[in-house]
C-alpha positions in Angstrom: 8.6 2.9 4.8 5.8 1.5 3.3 5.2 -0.9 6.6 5.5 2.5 8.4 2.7 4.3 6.4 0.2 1.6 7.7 -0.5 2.2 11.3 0.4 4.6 13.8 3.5 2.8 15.3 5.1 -0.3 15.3 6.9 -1.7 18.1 10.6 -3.5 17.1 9.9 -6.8 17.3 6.2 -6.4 15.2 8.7 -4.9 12.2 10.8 -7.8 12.7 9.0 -10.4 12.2 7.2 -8.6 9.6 9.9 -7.8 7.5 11.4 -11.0 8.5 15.0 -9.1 9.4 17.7 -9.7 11.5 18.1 -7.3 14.0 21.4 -5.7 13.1 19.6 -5.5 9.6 16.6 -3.7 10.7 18.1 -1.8 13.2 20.4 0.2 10.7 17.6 0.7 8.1 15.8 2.0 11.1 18.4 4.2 12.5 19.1 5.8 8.9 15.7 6.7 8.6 15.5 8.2 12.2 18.8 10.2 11.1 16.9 11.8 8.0 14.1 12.6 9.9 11.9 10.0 8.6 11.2 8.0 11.3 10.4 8.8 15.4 11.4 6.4 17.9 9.6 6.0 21.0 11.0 3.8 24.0 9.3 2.9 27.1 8.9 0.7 29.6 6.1 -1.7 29.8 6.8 -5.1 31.1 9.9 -5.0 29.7 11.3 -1.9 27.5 9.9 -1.4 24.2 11.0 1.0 21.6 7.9 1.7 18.7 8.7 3.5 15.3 6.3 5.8 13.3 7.0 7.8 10.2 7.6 12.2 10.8 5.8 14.7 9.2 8.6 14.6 7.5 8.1 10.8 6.3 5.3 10.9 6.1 5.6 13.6 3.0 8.5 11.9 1.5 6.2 8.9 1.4 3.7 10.8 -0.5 6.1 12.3 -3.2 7.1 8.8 -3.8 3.5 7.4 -4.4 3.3 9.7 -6.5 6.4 9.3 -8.7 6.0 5.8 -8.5 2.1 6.7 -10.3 3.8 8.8 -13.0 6.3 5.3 -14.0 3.2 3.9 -13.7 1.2 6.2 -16.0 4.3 6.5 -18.6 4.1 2.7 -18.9 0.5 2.6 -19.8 1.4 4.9 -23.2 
């Protein structure tokens, strides 16, 4: 998700090698988030077909709510 948050889309095979994932690894992290309604998929046809990923509305807020719970552990730490 985080990977997600930083650019409009990425196409498969940038995430991959990215991440550094197999496919059938990335490919079911990807799919669970698309089930959720986390992540949009996109395919098309370029030179060759190309399916892109971008984080939802919806992602996009749960992405949010986890900076900021991940602020508060930070913040609770610092006491």
């Amino acid at each position: 998700m985080t990977l997600l948050a930083t650019r409009p889309s990425w196409t498969f095979q940038d995430l991959k090698a990215e991440l550094k994932m197999s496919d059938g690894n990335l490919i079911t992290h990807l799919r669970t988030l698309h089930q959720v309604g986390y992540v949009a998929v996109t395919k098309e046809i370029l030179d060759r077909p190309q399916t892109s990923y971008s984080l939802t509305a919806k992602g996009k807020n749960s992405f949010q709510e986890y900076l900021l719970v991940l602020e508060q552990i930070v913040k609770a730490g610092r006491q």
